[in-house]
C-alpha positions, 0 to 999 in steps of 0.5 A, a space after each residue: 500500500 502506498 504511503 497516505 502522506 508525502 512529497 517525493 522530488 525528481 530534479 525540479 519537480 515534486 509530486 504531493 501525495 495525499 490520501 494514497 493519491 500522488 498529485 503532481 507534477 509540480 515544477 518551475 522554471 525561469 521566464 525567458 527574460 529571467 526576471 520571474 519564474 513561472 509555475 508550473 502543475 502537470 505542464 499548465 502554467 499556473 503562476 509566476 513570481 515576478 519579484 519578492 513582493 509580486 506574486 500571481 497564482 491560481 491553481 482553481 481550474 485543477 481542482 486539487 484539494 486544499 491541503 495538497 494546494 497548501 503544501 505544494 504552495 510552502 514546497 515552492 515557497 521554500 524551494 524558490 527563496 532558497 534557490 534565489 538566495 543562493 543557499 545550497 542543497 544541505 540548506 534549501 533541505 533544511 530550510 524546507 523541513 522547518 518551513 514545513 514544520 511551522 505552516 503545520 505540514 510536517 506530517 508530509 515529511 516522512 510520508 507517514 501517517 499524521 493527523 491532518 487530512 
């Protein structure tokens, strides 16, 4: 039986499994003139963040359920200011678990079993 909880990365994606279901992927990628970086859910641009204080997502049309939007959205939170402030992988990592921990998703962690659905 597959894990009821998790993230799982390959390269620059990840995929949000919630309820035994995997969602994703989930990606990004820098706009062509490298000024913003676009987000990407399953290939379908969603949003773009153009600088530190503009951001622009919807991720409606999906129909994903709450919680996977909310982890995915701290997942490319973390990721995004860690990559654009240059720290490297053992620090983006570290960076991730503790920003999971205070927006209360740590229980996708492990991939194990937690208490909020």
């Amino acid at each position: 039986m597959s894990a009821s909880k998790g993230i799982r990365f390959e390269d620059t994606r990840f995929w949000v499994t919630h309820r035994h279901r995997e969602y994703g992927p989930f990606d990004y990628e820098w706009s062509e003139d490298l000024r913003g970086i676009e987000l990407h859910y399953q290939g379908t641009k969603f949003g773009e963040v153009c600088s530190v204080h503009e951001l622009f997502a919807d991720m409606r049309e999906f129909g994903l359920p709450m919680r996977v939007v909310e982890v995915a959205c701290v997942v490319f939170g973390s990721s995004l200011l860690g990559i654009t402030g240059g720290f490297n992988s053992q620090e983006r990592q570290e960076m991730l678990i503790d920003t999971l921990r205070e927006f209360n998703c740590d229980d996708y962690l492990s991939g194990g079993q937690g208490t909020r659905d």
